[in-house]
DRENVEX-422626 format. One record per residue (C-alpha): residue number from 1; x, y, z. Coordinates in steps of 0.25 Angstrom, whole numbers, always signed. Layout:
# DRENVEX-422626
<node num="NUM" x="X" y="Y" z="Z"/>
...
END
This chain:
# DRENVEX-422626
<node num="1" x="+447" y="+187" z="+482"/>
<node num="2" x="+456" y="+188" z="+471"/>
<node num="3" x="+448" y="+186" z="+457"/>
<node num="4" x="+455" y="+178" z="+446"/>
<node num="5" x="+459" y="+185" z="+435"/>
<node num="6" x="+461" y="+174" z="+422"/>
<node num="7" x="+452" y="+175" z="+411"/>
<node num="8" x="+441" y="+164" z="+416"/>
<node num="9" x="+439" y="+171" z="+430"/>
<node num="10" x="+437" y="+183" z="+425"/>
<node num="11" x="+429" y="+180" z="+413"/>
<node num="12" x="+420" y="+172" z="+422"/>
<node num="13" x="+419" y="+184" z="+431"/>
<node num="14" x="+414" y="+193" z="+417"/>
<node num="15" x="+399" y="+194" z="+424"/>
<node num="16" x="+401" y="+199" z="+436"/>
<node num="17" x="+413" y="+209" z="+432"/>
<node num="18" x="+403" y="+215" z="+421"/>
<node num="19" x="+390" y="+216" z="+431"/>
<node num="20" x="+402" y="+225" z="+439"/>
<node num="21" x="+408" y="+233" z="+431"/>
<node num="22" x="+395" y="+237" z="+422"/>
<node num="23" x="+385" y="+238" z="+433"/>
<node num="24" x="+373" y="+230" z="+426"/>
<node num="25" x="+367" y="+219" z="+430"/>
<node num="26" x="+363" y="+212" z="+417"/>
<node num="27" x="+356" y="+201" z="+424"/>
<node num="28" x="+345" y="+211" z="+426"/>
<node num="29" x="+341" y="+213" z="+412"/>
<node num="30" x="+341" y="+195" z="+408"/>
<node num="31" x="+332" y="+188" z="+407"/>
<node num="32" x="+340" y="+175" z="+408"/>
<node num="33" x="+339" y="+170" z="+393"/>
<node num="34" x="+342" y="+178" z="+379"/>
<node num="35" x="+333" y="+191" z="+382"/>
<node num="36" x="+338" y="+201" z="+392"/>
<node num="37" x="+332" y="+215" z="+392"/>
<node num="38" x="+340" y="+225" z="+384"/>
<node num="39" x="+332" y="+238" z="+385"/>
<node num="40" x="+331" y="+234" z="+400"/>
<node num="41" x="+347" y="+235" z="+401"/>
<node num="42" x="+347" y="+247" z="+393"/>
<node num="43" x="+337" y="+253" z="+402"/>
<node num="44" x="+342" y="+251" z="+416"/>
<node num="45" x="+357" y="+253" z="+414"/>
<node num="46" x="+358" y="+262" z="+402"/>
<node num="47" x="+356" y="+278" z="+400"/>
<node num="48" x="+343" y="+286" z="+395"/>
<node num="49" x="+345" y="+292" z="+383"/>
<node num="50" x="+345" y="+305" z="+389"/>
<node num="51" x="+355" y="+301" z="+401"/>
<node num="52" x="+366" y="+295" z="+391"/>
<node num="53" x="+366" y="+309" z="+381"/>
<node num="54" x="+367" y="+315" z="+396"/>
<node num="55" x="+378" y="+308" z="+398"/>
<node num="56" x="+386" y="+308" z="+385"/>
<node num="57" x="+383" y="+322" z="+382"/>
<node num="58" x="+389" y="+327" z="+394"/>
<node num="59" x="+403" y="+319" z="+392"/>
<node num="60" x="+402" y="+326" z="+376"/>
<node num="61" x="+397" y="+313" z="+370"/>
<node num="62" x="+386" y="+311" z="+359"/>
<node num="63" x="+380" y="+325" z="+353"/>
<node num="64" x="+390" y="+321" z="+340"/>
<node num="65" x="+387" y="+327" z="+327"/>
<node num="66" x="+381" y="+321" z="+314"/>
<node num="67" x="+386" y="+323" z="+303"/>
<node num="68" x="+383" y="+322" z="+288"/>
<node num="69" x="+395" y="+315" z="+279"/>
<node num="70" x="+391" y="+321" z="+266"/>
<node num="71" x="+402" y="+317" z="+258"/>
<node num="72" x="+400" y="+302" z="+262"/>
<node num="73" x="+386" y="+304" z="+259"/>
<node num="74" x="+390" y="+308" z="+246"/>
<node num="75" x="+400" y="+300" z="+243"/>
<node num="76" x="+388" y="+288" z="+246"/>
<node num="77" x="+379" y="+295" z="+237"/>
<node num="78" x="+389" y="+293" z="+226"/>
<node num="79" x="+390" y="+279" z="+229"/>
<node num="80" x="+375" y="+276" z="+229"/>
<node num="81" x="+363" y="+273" z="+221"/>
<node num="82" x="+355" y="+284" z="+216"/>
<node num="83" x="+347" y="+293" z="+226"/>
<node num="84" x="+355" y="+284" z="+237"/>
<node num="85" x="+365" y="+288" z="+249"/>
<node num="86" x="+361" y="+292" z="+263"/>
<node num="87" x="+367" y="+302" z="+269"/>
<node num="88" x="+377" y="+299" z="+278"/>
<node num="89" x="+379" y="+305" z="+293"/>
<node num="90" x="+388" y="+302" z="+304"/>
<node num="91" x="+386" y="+305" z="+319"/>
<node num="92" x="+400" y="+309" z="+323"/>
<node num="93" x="+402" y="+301" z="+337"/>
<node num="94" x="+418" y="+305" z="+335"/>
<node num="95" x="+413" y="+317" z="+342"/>
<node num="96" x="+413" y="+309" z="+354"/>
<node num="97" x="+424" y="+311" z="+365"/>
<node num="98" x="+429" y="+299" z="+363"/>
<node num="99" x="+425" y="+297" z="+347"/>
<node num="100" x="+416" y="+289" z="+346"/>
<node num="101" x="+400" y="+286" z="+349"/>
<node num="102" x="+406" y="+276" z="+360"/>
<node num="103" x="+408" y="+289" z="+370"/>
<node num="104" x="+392" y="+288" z="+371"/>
<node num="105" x="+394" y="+274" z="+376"/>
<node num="106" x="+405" y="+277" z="+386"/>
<node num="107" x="+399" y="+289" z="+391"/>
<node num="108" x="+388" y="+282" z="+396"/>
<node num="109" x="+395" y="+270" z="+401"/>
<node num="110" x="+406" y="+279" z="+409"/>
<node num="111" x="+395" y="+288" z="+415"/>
<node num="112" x="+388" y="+275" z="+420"/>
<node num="113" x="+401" y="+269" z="+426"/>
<node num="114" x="+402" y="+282" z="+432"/>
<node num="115" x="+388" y="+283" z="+436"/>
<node num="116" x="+391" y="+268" z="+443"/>
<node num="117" x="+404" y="+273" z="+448"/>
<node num="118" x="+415" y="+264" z="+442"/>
<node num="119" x="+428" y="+269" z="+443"/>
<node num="120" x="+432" y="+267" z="+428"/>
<node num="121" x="+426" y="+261" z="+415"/>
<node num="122" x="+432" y="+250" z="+407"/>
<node num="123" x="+429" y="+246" z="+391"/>
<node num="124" x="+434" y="+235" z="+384"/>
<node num="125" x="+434" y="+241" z="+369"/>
<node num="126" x="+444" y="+243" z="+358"/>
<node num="127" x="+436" y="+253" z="+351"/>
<node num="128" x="+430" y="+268" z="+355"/>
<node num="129" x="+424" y="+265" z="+364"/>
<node num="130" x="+436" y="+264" z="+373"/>
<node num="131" x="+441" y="+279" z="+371"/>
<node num="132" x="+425" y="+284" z="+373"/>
<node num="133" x="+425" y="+277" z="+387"/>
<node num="134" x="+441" y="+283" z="+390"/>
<node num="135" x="+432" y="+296" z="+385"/>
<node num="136" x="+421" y="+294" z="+395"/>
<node num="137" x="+428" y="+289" z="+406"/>
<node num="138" x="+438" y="+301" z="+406"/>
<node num="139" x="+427" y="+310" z="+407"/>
<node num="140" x="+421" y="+303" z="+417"/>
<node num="141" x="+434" y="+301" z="+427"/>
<node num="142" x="+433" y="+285" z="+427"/>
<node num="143" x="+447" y="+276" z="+423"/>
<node num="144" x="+442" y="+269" z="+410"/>
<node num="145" x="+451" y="+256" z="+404"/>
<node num="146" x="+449" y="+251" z="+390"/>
<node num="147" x="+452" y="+238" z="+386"/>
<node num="148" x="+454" y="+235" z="+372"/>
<node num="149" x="+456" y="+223" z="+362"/>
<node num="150" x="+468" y="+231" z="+356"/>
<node num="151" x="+478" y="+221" z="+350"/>
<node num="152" x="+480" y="+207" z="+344"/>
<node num="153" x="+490" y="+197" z="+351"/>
<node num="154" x="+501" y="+202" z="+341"/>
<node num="155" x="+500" y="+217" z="+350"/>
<node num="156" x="+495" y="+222" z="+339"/>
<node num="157" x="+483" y="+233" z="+340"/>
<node num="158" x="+472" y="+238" z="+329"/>
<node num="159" x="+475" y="+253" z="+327"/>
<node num="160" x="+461" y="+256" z="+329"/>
<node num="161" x="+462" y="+249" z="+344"/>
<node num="162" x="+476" y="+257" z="+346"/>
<node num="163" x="+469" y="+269" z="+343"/>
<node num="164" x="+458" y="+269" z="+353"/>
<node num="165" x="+467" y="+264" z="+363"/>
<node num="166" x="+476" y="+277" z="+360"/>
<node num="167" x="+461" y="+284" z="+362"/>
<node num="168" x="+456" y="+278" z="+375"/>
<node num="169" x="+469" y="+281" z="+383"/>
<node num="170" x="+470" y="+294" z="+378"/>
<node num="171" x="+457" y="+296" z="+385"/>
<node num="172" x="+462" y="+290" z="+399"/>
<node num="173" x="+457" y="+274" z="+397"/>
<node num="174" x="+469" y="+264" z="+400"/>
<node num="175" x="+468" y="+254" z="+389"/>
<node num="176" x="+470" y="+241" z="+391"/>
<node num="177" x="+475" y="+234" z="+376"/>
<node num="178" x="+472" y="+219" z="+375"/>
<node num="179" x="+474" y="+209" z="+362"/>
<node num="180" x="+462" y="+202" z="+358"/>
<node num="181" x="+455" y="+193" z="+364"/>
<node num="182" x="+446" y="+187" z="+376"/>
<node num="183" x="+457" y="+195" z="+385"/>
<node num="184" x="+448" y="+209" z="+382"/>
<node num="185" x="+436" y="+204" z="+389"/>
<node num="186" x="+445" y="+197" z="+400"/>
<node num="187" x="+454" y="+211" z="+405"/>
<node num="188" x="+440" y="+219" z="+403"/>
<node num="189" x="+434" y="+211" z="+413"/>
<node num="190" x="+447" y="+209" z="+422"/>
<node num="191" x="+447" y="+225" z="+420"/>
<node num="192" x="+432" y="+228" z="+425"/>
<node num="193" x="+435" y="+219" z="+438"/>
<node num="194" x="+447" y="+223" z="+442"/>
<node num="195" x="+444" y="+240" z="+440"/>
<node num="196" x="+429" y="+239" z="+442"/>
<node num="197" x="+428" y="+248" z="+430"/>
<node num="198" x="+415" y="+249" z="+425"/>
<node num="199" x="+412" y="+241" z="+411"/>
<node num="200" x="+411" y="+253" z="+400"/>
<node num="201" x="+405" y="+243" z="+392"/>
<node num="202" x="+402" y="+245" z="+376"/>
<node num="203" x="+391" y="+236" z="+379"/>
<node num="204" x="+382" y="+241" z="+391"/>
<node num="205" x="+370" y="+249" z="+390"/>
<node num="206" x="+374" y="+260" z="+394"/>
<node num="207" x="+386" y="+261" z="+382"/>
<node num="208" x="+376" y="+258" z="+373"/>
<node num="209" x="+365" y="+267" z="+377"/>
<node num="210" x="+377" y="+278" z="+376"/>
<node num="211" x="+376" y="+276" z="+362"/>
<node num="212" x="+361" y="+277" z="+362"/>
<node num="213" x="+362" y="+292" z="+362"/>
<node num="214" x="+370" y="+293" z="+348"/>
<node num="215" x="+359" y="+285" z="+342"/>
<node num="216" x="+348" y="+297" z="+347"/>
<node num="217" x="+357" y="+308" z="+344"/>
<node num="218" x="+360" y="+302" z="+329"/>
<node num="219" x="+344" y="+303" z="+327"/>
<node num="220" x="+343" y="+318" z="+335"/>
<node num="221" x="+353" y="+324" z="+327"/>
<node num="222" x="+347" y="+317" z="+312"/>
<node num="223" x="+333" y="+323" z="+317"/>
<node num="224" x="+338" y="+335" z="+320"/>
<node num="225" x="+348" y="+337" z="+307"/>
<node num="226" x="+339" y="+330" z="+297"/>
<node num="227" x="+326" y="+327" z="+303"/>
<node num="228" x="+326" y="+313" z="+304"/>
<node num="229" x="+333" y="+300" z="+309"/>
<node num="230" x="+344" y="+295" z="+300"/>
<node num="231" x="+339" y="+284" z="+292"/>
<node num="232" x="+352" y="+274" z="+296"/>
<node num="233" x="+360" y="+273" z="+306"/>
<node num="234" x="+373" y="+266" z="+305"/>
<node num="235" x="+381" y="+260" z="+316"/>
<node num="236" x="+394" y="+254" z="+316"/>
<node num="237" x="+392" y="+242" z="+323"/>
<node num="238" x="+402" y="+234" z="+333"/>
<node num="239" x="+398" y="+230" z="+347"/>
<node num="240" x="+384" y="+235" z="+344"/>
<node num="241" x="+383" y="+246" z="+354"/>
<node num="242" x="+383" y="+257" z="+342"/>
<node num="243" x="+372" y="+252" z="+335"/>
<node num="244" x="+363" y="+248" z="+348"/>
<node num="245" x="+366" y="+261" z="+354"/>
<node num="246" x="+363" y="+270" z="+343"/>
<node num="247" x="+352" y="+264" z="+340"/>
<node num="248" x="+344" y="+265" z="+352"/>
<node num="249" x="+348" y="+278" z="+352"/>
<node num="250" x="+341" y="+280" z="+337"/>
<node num="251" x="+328" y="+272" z="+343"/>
<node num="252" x="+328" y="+282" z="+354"/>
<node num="253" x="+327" y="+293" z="+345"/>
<node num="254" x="+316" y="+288" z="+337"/>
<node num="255" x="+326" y="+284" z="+326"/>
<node num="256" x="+320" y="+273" z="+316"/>
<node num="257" x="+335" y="+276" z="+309"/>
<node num="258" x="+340" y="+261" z="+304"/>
<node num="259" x="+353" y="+258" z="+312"/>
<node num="260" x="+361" y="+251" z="+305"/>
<node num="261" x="+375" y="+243" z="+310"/>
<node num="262" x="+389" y="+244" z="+302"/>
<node num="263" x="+402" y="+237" z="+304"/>
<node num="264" x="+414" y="+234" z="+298"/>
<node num="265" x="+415" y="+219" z="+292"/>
<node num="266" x="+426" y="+211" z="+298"/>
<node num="267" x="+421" y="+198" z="+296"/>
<node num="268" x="+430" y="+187" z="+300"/>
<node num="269" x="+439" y="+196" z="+310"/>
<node num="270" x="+435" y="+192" z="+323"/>
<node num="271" x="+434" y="+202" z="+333"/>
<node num="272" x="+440" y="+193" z="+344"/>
<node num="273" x="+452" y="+187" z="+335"/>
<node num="274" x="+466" y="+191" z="+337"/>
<node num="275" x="+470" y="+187" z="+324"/>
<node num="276" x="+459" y="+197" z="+317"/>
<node num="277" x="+461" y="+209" z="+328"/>
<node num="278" x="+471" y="+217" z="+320"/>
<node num="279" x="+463" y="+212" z="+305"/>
<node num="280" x="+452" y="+221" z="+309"/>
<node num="281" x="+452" y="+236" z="+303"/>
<node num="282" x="+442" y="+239" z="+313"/>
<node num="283" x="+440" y="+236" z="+328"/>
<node num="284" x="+426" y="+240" z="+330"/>
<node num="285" x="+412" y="+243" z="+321"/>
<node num="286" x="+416" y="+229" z="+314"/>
<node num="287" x="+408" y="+215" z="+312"/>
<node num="288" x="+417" y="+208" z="+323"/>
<node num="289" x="+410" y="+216" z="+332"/>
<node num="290" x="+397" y="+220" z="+324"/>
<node num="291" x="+392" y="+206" z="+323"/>
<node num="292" x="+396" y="+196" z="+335"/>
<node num="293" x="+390" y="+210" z="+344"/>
<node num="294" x="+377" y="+209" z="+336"/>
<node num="295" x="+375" y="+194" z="+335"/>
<node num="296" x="+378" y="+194" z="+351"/>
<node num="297" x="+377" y="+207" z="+359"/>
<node num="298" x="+381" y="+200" z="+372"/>
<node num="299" x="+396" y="+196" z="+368"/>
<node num="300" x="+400" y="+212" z="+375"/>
<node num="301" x="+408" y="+214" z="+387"/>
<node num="302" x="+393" y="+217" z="+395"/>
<node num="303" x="+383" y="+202" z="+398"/>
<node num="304" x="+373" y="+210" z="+388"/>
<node num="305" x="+377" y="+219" z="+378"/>
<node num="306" x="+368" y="+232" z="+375"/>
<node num="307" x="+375" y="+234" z="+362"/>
<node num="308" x="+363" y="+224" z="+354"/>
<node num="309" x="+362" y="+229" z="+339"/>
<node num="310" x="+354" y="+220" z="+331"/>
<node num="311" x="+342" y="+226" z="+342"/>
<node num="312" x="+345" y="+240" z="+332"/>
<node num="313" x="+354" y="+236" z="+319"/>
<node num="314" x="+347" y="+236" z="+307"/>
<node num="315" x="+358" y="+234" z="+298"/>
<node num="316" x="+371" y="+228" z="+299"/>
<node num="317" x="+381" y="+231" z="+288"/>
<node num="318" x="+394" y="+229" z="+286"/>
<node num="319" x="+407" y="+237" z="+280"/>
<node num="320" x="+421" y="+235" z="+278"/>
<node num="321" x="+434" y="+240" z="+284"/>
<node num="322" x="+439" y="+246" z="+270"/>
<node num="323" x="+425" y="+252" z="+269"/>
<node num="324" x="+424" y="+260" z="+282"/>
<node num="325" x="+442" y="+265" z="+280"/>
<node num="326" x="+434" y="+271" z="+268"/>
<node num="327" x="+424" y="+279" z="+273"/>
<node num="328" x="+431" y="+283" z="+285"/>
<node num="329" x="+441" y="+289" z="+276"/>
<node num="330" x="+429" y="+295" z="+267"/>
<node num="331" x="+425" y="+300" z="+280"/>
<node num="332" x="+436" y="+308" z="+283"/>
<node num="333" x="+440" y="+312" z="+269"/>
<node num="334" x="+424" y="+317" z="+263"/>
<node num="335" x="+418" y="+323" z="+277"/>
<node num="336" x="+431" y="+327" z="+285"/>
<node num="337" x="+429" y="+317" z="+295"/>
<node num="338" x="+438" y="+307" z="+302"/>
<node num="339" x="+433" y="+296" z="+310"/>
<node num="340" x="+435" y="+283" z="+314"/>
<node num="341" x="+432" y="+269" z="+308"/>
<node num="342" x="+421" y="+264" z="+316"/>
<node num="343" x="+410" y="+275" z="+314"/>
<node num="344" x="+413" y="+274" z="+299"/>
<node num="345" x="+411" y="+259" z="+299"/>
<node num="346" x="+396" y="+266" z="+299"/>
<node num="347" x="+400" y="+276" z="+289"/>
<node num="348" x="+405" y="+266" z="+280"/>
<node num="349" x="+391" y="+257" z="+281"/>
<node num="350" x="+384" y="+271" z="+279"/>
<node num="351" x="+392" y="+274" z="+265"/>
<node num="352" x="+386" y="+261" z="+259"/>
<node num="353" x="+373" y="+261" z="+267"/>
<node num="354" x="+370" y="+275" z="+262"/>
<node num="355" x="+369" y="+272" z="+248"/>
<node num="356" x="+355" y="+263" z="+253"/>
<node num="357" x="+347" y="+275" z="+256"/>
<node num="358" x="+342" y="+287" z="+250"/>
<node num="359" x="+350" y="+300" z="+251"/>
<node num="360" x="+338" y="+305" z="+259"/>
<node num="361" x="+343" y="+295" z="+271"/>
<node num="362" x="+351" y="+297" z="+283"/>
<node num="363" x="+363" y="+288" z="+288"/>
<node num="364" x="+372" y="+291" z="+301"/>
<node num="365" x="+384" y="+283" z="+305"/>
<node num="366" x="+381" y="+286" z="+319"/>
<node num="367" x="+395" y="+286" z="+323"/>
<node num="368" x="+409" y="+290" z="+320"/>
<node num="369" x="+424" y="+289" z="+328"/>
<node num="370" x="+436" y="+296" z="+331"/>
<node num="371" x="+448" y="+292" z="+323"/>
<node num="372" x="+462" y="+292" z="+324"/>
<node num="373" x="+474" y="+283" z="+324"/>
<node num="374" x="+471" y="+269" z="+323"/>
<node num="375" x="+457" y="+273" z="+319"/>
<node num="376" x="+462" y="+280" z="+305"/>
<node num="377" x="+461" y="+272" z="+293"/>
<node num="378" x="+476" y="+271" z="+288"/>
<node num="379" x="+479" y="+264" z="+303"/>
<node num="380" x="+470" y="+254" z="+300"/>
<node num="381" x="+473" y="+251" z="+288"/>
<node num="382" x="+488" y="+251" z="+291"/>
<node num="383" x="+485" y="+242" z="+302"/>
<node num="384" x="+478" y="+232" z="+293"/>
<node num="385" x="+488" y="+231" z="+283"/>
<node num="386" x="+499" y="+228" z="+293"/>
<node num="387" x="+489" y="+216" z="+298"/>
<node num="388" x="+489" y="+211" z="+284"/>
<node num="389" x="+476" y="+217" z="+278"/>
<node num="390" x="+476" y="+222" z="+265"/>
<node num="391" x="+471" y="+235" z="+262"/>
<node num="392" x="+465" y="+241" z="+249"/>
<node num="393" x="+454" y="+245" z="+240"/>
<node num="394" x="+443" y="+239" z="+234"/>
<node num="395" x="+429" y="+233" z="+236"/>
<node num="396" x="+427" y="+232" z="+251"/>
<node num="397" x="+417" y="+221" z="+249"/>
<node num="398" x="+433" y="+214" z="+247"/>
<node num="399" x="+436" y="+216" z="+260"/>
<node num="400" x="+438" y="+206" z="+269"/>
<node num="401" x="+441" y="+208" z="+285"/>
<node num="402" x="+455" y="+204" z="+289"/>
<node num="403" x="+461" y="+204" z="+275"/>
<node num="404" x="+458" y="+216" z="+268"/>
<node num="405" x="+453" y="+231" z="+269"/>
<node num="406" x="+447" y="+235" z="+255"/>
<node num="407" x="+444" y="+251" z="+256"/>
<node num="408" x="+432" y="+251" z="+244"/>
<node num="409" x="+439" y="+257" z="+230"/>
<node num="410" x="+424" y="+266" z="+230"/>
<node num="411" x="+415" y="+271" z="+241"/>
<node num="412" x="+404" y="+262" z="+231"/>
<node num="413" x="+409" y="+249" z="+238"/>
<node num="414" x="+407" y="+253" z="+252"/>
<node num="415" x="+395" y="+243" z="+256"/>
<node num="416" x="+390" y="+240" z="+269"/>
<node num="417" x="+386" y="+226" z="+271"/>
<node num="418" x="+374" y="+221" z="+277"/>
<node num="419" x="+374" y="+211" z="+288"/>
<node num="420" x="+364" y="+201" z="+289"/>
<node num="421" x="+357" y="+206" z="+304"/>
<node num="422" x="+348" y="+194" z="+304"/>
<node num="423" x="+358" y="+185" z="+304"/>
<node num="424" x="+364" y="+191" z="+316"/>
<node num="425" x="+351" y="+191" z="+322"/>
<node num="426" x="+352" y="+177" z="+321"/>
<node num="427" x="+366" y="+175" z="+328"/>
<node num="428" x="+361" y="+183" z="+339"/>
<node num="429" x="+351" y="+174" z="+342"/>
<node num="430" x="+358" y="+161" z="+341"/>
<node num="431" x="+368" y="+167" z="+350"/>
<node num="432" x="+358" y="+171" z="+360"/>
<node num="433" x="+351" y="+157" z="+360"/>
<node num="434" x="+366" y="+151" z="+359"/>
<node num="435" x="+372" y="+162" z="+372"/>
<node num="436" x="+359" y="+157" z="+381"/>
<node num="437" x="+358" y="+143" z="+376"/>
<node num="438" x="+344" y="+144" z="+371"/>
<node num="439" x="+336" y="+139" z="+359"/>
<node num="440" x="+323" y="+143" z="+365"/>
<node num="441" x="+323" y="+159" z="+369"/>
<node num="442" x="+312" y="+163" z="+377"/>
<node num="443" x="+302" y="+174" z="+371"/>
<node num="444" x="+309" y="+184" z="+379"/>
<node num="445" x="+323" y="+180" z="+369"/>
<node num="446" x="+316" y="+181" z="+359"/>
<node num="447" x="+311" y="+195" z="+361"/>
<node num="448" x="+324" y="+199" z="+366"/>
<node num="449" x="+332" y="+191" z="+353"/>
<node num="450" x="+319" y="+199" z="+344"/>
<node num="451" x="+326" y="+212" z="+351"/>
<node num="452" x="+340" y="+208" z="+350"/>
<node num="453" x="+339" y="+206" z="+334"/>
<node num="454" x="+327" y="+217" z="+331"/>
<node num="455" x="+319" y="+204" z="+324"/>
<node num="456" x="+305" y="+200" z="+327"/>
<node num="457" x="+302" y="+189" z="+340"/>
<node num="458" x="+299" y="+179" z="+327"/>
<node num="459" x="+310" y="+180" z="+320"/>
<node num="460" x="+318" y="+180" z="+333"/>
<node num="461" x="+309" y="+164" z="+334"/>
<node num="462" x="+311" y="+160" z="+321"/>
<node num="463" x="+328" y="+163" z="+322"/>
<node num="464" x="+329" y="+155" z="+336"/>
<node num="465" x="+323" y="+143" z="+329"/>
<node num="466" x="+331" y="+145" z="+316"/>
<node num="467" x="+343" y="+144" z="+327"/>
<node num="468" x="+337" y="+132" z="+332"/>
END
């Protein structure tokens, strides 16, 4: 029988294509209210620890250097209180096939769809992730389609975007380039059915426990170097499955290293809106993904997200886009080192952040990014001044998504924003009473809710009634 292909029928068909083309049955890990058990899920269909550095490391991914930025640290130092400034360290996941940390994701998730016997792999992604599963699914001799939000209505595309397009077809993907909009979803779905490619999911546990290994090596290799875990830990912070992944890994080691989480503030640009698509400087590690994917793990292409980082975030802060085009040129032009703008989200947040701690204190931005094309700083800025955005100098606290880009006068006025985690906390909740249509969870939501938000079962009582 011939299936109906318009948007309902397919949309209503999203269930049972997933259970398909990822090959978990979620249903087993319910418990038919809010809870579900997580550590369950990421037991029976994820990787030992040992298994996924087996893995990785035999397609070259992972085992990437650390490296100490002197120069930044210095330039910090400058900038800080007395006897303040953490040194400063990045783990240079550009080393990666592919460039980014993402290869440890797609490494895992290709070797599982092999393992299953899928045919292909399919992503739905505009970022690196795209190119690290073309990376893996080349190595692996598996057909691989990504499927990207690439342009506004106008058929006009984000450099950025272009860039990693240009990247995941050089590696042997087929691209499929859609505007923006509820159509992504849609064709990733009609996609899945009609190849029966396996879901190379951002968001399934196997991808995240990929990541897992970064965060044990990035304690390894402090511990081995200096003698001790690093002291902070920064993240940047979209989808949520860098943080989560990373520090698992860190709690797997042994690491009592604070992880904190860092994007770029793009408030009022919604990430869904056509008219703000091509207003944004940056596609990925910003707020429009950071927040709604904190506040509501669950809204991924998978019925549950193992990306949950307010179980492991213990600070959220904030930059802007003319801060992190600063550091990523003071990157490049006080160490010798060019990377992309995602992994210097991180770096940008560890500038400001180091001028907290003691000198004697260790921070890593646990990951960095190829760069090229629409990745390099003068594309993007170009690219913002032809959509009508006003570029110049000044006071980054001035800046203001979607109308300007101020790159600071001074290093000094880098600062990295704190966001208010309780308060997200407290979304997550309602929208988990709100999703299941509940004002009275059980004991077993709230221990899950107590999990989901790293709060007490108490405080967990006393915000469901404060909802009521």
């Amino acid at each position: 029988m011939v299936k109906a292909n318009d948007y309902a029928s397919v949309m209503g068909r999203k269930a049972e294509i997933m259970l398909r083309s990822v090959g978990i049955d979620y249903s087993k890990f319910e418990s038919g209210s809010i809870a579900f058990d997580y550590e369950k899920m990421m037991k029976e269909t994820g990787y030992t620890l040992e298994e996924m550095q087996e893995i990785q490391y035999g397609v070259n991914v992972g085992n990437t250097p650390l490296l100490e930025l002197k120069n930044l640290t210095a330039l910090a130092r400058s900038c800080a209180p007395e006897g303040k400034g953490a040194r400063i360290f990045i783990k240079d996941e550009a080393s990666n096939p592919s460039g980014s940390f993402k290869a440890r994701r797609a490494a895992n998730a290709v070797y599982h769809a092999k393992k299953l016997g899928y045919k292909g792999v399919i992503a739905a992604t505009s970022g690196n992730y795209g190119a690290a599963v073309a990376s893996q699914a080349a190595i692996a001799g598996l057909k691989c389609i990504i499927v990207q939000e690439c342009y506004d209505s106008q058929g006009k595309g984000q450099p950025e975007i272009v860039e990693k397009a240009r990247k995941c077809e050089a590696l042997g993907a087929e691209v499929v380039q859609l505007s923006v909009g509820p159509e992504l979803f849609y064709k990733f779905l009609l996609l899945l059915e009609e190849t029966g490619y396996f879901n190379a999911s951002l968001y399934t546990p196997f991808g995240i426990a990929g990541v897992e290994t970064l965060g044990y090596e990035v304690s390894m290799q402090f511990r081995e170097k200096y003698g001790k875990d690093p002291d902070v830990v920064i993240c940047t912070h979209a989808g949520g499955g860098n943080l989560t992944g990373t520090a698992r890994g860190l709690k797997k080691a042994g690491a009592a290293s604070t992880v904190i989480g860092a994007s770029v503030d793009l408030a009022g640009l919604h990430m869904a809106s056509d008219k703000a698509f091509n207003l944004k400087s940056f596609t990925t590690g910003h707020t429009g993904f950071g927040v709604p994917f904190s506040n509501w793990p669950d809204r991924s292409d998978v019925p549950r997200s193992a990306a949950r980082p307010l179980r492991y975030m213990e600070r959220y802060v904030t930059i802007t886009q003319g801060d992190v085009f600063y550091m990523t040129e003071c990157l490049a032009t006080l160490e010798g080192l060019e990377k992309g703008p995602a992994g210097n989200t991180s770096l940008a947040a560890a500038f400001a952040l180091s001028q907290e701690y003691d000198r004697d204190k260790l921070i890593v931005v646990q990951e960095t990014e190829y760069t090229g094309a629409g990745k390099h700083v003068q594309p993007q800025l170009s690219f913002a001044k032809s959509n009508g955005i006003e570029v110049f100098f000044g006071d980054p606290k001035d800046e203001m998504p979607g109308k300007n880009i101020v790159l600071p006068e001074h290093p000094s006025l880098i600062k990295a924003t704190d966001v208010d985690l309780d308060h997200m906390r407290r979304s997550l909740i309602k929208t988990a009473l709100k999703t299941y249509n509940t004002s009275e969870p059980t004991e077993q939501d709230i221990k899950f809710l107590a999990e989901e938000t790293m709060k007490d079962e108490t405080w967990v009582r006393k915000t469901v009634s404060e909802l009521k």
